[in-house]
C-alpha positions in Angstrom: -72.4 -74.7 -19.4 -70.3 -72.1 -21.0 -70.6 -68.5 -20.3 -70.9 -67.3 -23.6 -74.5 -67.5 -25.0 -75.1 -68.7 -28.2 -77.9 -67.6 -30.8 -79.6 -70.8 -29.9 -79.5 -70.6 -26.0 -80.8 -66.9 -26.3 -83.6 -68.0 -28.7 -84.2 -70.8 -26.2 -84.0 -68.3 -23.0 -86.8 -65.8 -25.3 -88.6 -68.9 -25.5 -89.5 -69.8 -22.3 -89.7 -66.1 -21.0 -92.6 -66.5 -23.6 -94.1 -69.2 -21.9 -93.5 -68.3 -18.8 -95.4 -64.5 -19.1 -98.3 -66.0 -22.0 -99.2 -69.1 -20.2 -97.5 -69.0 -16.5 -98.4 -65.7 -15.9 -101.1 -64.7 -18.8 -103.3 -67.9 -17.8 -102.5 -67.1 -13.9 -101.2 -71.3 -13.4 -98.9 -70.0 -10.9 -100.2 -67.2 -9.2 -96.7 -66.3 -7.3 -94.8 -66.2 -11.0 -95.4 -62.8 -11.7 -93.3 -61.4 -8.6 -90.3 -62.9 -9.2 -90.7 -62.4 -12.9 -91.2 -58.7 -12.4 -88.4 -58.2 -10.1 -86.0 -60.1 -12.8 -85.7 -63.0 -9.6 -86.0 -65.6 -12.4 -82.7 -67.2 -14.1 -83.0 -69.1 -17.5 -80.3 -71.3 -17.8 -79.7 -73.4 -20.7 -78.0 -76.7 -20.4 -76.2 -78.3 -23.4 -76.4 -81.7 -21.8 -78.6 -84.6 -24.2 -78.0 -87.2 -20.8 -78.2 -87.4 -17.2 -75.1 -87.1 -16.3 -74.0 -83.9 -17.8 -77.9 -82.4 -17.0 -77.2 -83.4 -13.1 -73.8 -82.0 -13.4 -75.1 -78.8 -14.9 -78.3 -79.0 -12.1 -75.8 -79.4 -9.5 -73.5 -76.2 -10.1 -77.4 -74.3 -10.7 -78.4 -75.6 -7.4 -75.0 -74.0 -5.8 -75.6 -70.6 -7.2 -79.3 -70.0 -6.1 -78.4 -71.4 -2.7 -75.7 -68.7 -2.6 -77.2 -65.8 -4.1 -79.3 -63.4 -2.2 -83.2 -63.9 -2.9 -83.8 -60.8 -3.1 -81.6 -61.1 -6.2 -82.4 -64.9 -7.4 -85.2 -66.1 -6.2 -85.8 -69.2 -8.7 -84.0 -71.0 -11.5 -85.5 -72.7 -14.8 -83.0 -74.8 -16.4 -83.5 -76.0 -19.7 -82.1 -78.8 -21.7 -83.2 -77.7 -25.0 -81.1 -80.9 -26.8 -82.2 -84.0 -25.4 -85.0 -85.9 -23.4 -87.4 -85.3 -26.0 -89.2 -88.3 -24.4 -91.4 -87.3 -21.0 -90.7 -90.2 -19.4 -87.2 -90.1 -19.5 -86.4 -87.0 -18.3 -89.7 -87.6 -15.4 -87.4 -90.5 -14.0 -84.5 -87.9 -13.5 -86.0 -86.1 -10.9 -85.3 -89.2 -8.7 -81.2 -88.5 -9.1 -82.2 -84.8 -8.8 -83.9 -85.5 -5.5 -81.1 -87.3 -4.9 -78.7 -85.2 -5.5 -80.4 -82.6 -3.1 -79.6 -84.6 -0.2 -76.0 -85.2 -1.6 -75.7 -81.2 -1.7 -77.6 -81.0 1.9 -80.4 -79.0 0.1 -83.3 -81.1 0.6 -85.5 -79.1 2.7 -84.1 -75.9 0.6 -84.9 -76.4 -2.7 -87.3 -78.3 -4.8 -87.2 -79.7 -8.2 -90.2 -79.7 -10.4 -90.0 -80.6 -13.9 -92.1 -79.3 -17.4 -91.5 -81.5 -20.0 -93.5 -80.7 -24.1 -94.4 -83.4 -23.8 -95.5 -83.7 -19.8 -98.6 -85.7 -19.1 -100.2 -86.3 -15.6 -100.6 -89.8 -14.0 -104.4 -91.5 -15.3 -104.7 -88.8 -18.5 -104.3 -89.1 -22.2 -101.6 -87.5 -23.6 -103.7 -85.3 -25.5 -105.7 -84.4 -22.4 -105.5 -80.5 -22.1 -105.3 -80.6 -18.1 -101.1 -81.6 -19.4 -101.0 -78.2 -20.8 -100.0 -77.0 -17.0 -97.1 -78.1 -17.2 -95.5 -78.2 -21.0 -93.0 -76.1 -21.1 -91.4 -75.6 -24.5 -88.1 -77.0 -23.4 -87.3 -80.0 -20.9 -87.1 -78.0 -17.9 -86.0 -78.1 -14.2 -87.8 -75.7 -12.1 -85.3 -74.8 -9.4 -87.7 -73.5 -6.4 -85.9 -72.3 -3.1 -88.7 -73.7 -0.6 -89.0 -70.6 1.9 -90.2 -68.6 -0.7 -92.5 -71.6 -1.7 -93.6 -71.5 2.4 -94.5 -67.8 1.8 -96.0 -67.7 -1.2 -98.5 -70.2 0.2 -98.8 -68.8 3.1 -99.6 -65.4 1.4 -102.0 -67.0 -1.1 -106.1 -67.9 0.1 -107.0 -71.3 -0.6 -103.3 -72.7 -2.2 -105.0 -76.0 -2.5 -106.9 -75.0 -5.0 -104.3 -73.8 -7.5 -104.1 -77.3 -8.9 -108.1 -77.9 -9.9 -108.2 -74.0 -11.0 -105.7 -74.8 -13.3 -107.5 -77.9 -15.1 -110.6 -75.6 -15.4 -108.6 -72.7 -16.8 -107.2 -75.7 -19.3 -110.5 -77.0 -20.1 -112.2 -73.8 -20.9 -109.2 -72.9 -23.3 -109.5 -76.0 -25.0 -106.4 -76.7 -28.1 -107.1 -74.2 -30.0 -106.7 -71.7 -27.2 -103.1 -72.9 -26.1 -102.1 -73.2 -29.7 -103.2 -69.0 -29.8 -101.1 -68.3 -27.1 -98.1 -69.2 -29.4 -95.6 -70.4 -26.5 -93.5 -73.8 -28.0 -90.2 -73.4 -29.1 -89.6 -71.4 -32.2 -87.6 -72.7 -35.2 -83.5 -72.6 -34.8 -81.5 -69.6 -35.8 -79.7 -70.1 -39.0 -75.9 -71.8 -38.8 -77.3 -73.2 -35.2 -77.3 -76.7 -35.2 
């Protein structure tokens, strides 16, 4: 990843902070997302990789810098890969290698790896089922989740179980034409970006 941002990462970065306080936050699908997003906990990192390879290699030097920063200061990472794995599938079956690579790192136990995907659609549901609307993100996206503040965020929340039906009724009673109000997909490119 380079440490300048372009016009296109920033756009990408607006983006999903978009997404993450319309639908994350504005729909309530994570009910511990708003903390960490008010405090500024939250890092959006783009990745320029369109393969495994360079995506794990980019995940791997994320996973190192939340593990070392204070929590106070970084709680959780969202990594995007804004380039490639437009398929679901395909970037679904690299959370097996990310898992992986956790225990590589000695981080399982530490960190979890979800993953939103445009495109993400849950096992036994058509892919224009709303219910997938929980987790389409506007970008492929590792969710980088340090798994003590997972412990007390649960912990902290009644009924934690629940989140998960709660969020296919919220879907449901939105319907398409409510997610597509909430204007949170990726907007178009900056000009000279390619």
């Amino acid at each position: 990843m380079s440490v300048q941002q372009s016009a296109r990462d920033t756009q990408v970065i607006a983006d999903t902070r978009r997404w993450v306080q319309r639908a994350v936050i504005g729909l309530n699908l994570c009910p511990f997302a708003k903390a960490v997003e008010v405090k500024q906990q939250v890092r959006y990192a783009v990745s320029a990789a369109t393969r495994a390879k360079p995506l794990l290699a980019d995940l791997k030097q994320e996973l190192l810098l939340l593990v070392a920063a204070d929590p106070q200061v970084l709680d959780t990472t969202l990594l995007m890969a804004p380039d490639g794995f437009v398929e679901f599938l395909e970037f679904n079956a690299l959370l097996e290698r990310a898992d992986r690579l956790l225990q590589d790192l000695e981080l399982d136990g530490v960190v979890q790896i979800a993953s939103l995907h445009p495109h993400y659609q849950f096992e036994d549901t058509e892919a224009d089922d709303i219910t997938n609307h929980t987790n389409r993100a506007p970008y492929p996206t590792l969710h980088l989740l340090r798994e003590d503040s997972v412990a007390r965020a649960v912990a902290a929340f009644p009924h934690a179980e629940s989140i998960f039906e709660t969020n296919m009724q919220t879907m449901q009673r939105l319907g398409p034409q409510g997610w597509a109000a909430l204007a949170v997909g990726p907007s178009a490119q900056p000009e000279g970006e390619p």
